[in-house]
Every structure is written in structure tokens, then in C-alpha cells.
FITIBA-572077 format. One record per residue (C-alpha): residue in one letter; x, y, z; residue number from 1. Coordinates in steps of 0.5 Angstrom, whole numbers. Example, Ala and Ser with C-alpha at 12.3 -4.5 7.8 and 13.67 -1.06 7.14 Angstrom:
2
[atom 'A', [25, -9, 16], 1]
[atom 'S', [27, -2, 14], 2]
***
This chain:
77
[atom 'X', [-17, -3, 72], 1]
[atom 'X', [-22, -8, 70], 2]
[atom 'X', [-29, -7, 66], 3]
[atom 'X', [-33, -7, 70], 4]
[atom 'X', [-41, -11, 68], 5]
[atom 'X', [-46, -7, 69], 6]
[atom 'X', [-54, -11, 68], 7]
[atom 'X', [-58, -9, 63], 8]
[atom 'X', [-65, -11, 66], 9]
[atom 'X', [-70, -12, 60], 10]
[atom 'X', [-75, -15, 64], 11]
[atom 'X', [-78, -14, 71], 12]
[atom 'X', [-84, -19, 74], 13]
[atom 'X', [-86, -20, 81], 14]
[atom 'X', [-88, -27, 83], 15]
[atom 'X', [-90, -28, 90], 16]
[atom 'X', [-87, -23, 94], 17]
[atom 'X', [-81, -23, 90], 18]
[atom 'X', [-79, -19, 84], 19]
[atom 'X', [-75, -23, 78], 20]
[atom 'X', [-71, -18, 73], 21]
[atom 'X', [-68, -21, 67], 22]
[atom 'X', [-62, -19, 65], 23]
[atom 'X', [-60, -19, 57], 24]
[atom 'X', [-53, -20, 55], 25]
[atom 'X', [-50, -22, 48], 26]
[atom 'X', [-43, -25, 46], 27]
[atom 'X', [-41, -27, 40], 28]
[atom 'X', [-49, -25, 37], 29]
[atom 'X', [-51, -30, 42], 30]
[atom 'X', [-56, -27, 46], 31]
[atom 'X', [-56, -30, 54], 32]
[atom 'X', [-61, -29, 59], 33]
[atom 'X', [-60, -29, 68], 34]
[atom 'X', [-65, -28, 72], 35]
[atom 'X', [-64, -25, 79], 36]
[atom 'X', [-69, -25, 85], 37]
[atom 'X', [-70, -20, 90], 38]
[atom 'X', [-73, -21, 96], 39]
[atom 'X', [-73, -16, 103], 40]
[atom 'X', [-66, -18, 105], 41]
[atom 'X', [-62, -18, 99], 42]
[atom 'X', [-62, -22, 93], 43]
[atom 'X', [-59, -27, 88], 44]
[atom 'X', [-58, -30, 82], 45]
[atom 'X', [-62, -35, 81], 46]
[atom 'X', [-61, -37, 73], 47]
[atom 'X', [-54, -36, 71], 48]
[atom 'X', [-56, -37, 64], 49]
[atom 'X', [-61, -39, 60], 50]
[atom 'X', [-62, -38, 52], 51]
[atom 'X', [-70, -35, 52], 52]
[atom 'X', [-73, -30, 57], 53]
[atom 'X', [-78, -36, 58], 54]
[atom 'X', [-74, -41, 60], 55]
[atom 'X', [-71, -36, 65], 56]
[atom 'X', [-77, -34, 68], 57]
[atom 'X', [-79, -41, 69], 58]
[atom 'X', [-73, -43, 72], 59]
[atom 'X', [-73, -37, 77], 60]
[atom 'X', [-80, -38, 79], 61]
[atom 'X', [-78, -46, 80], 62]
[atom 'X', [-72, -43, 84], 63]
[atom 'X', [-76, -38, 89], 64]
[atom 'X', [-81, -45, 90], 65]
[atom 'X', [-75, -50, 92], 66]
[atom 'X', [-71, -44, 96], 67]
[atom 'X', [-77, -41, 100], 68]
[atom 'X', [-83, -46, 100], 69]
[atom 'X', [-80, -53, 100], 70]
[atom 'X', [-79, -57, 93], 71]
[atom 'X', [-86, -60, 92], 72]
[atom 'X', [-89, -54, 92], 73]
[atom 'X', [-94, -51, 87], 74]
[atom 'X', [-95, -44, 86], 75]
[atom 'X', [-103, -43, 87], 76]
[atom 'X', [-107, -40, 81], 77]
***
């Protein structure tokens, strides 16, 4: 039988009506990150690895932009 992966969420954070979790794993003593984006009617793994939390972050949002708002869309302040 397999082993199966088991997320170990460090971060949660919304943006928009989303809400990004950042997932922390490390292999080898190298810390990766992923960030899955949830949304009403399910979610995704919008980042599959980045080497910060704050690249991950950025990249999920960037995500959730050019998937639901068009590319050229701007989050507003």
C-alpha cells in the first residue's frame, strides 16, 4: 500500500472570494511550498512548487486573476 500525502497547511489567506492555503514540505533539507485555492465549487493547485512563501502567495493570486478576471486584471486596493 502506498503512503499516502497528507497537506501540511501552514498558511491560510483570503483573496477575493477565495481563500489560498500554503502548503509546506520538505525534502532532502530543502523547503518547498504549494499553494491550493479553494473556491465554491472546488479547488486547485495553483502553484505546484515555489521556494518562499511569498512567491507562492504572489503566484496563487496571479493565478486566481488570469483564471476568473481576464489576465490583464488588477486586484483593486
Amino acid at each position: 500500500m502506498i503512503d499516502p500525502h497528507y497537506p501540511n497547511i501552514v498558511l491560510t489567506c483570503p483573496y477575493r472570494e477565495f481563500t489560498i492555503e500554503l502548503e509546506q514540505s520538505v525534502w532532502q533539507d530543502v523547503t518547498t511550498y504549494a499553494a491550493w485555492v479553494n473556491y465554491d465549487t472546488g479547488s486547485a493547485v495553483a502553484v505546484p512548487k515555489a521556494w518562499t512563501r511569498a512567491e507562492a502567495i504572489k503566484r496563487a493570486k496571479q493565478w486566481i486573476d488570469r483564471n476568473f478576471y481576464g489576465a490583464n486584471t488588477r486586484p483593486s486596493s
